[in-house]
N, C-alpha and C positions, 0 to 999 in steps of 0.2 A: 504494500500500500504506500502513494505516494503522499508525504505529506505537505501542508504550503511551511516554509520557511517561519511564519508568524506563527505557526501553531507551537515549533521548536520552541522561538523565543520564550514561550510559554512555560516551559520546564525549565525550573531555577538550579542546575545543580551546581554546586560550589565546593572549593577545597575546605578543609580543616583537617585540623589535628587530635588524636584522642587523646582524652586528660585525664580518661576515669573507665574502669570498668569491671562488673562485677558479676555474679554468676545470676540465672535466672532460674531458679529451680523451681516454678509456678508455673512457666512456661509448655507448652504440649508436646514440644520439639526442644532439643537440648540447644538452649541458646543463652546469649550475656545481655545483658543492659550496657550500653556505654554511651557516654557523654564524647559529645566535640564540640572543638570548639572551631567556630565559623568567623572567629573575625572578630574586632569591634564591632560594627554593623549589625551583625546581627546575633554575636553572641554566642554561649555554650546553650548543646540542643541533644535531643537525650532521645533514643531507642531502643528497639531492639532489634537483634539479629541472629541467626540461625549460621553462623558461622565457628563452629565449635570445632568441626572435622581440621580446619587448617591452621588455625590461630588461638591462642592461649592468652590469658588475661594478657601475662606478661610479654607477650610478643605484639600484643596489639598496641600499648603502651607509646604513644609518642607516634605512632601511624599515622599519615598523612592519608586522607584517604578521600573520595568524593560522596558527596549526599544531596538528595533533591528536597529541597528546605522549603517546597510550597506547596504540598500537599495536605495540609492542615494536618491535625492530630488525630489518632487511632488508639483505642487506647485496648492492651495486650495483655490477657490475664491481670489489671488491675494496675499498668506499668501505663503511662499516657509515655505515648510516641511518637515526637514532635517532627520527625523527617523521615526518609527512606535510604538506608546504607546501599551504594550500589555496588556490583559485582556480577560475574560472568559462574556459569556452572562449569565445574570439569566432569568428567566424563562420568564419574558416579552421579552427579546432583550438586556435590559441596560447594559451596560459594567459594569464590576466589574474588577478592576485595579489589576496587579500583583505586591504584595510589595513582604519586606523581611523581616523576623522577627527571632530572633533580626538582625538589621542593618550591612550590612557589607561597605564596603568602598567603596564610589563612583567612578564608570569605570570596578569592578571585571566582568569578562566575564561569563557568566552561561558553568556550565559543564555538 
C-alpha cells in the first residue's frame, strides 16, 4: 500500500535514551517496563515491551533507541504506556530494538 508523504509526517518517532528499567511480572508475555528519555521537549516517557529474549535490564541501560511518542496512552496490565518501542522480528518472533549508530541527541525526530 502506497502511502501520501503527509500521512508519514504523521508518525512522530524520535530518538532517546533509556534511564530506567524494570521487570514486569503482571505482564501476559515476559516483558520490562522502561523509561526514556526523549529530550527536553518532551521528556522521560514510560512503556512496555516484550523484549526479554534479546536484552536484559542491564544491557538495555543507556540504549539509544527509537519510539513513536504520539500514539497517546494504553494502559498494560495496570502499567499506563505512554509511547510504542520500535523494533524488527528475527526469525523466531523476538524483537530486535531500533538504535542509532553513532548516537544522535535525545528527542531528534526520524526523517
Amino acid at each position: 500500500m502506497i502511502i501520501d508523504y503527509t500521512d508519514f509526517e504523521k508518525v512522530d518517532l524520535r530518538s532517546g535514551t533509556i534511564v530506567k528499567v524494570e521487570a514486569f511480572p503482571r505482564a501476559k508475555k515476559p516483558a520490562y517496563k522502561i523509561w526514556v528519555d526523549f529530550g527536553e521537549q518532551i521528556g522521560v516517557l514510560q512503556t512496555s515491551a516484550q523484549v526479554t529474549v534479546h536484552y536484559t535490564p542491564e544491557t538495555l541501560m543507556g540504549r539509544q533507541v527509537v519510539g513513536c511518542v504520539n500514539l497517546g496512552e494504553k494502559n498494560i496490565a495496570g502499567f499506563t504506556s505512554q509511547f510504542l518501542l520500535v523494533g524488527f522480528s528475527d526469525d523466531a518472533g523476538a524483537i530486535c530494538l531500533i538504535t542509532t549508530v553513532p548516537a544522535v541527541a535525545n528527542g531528534q525526530k526520524l526523517h
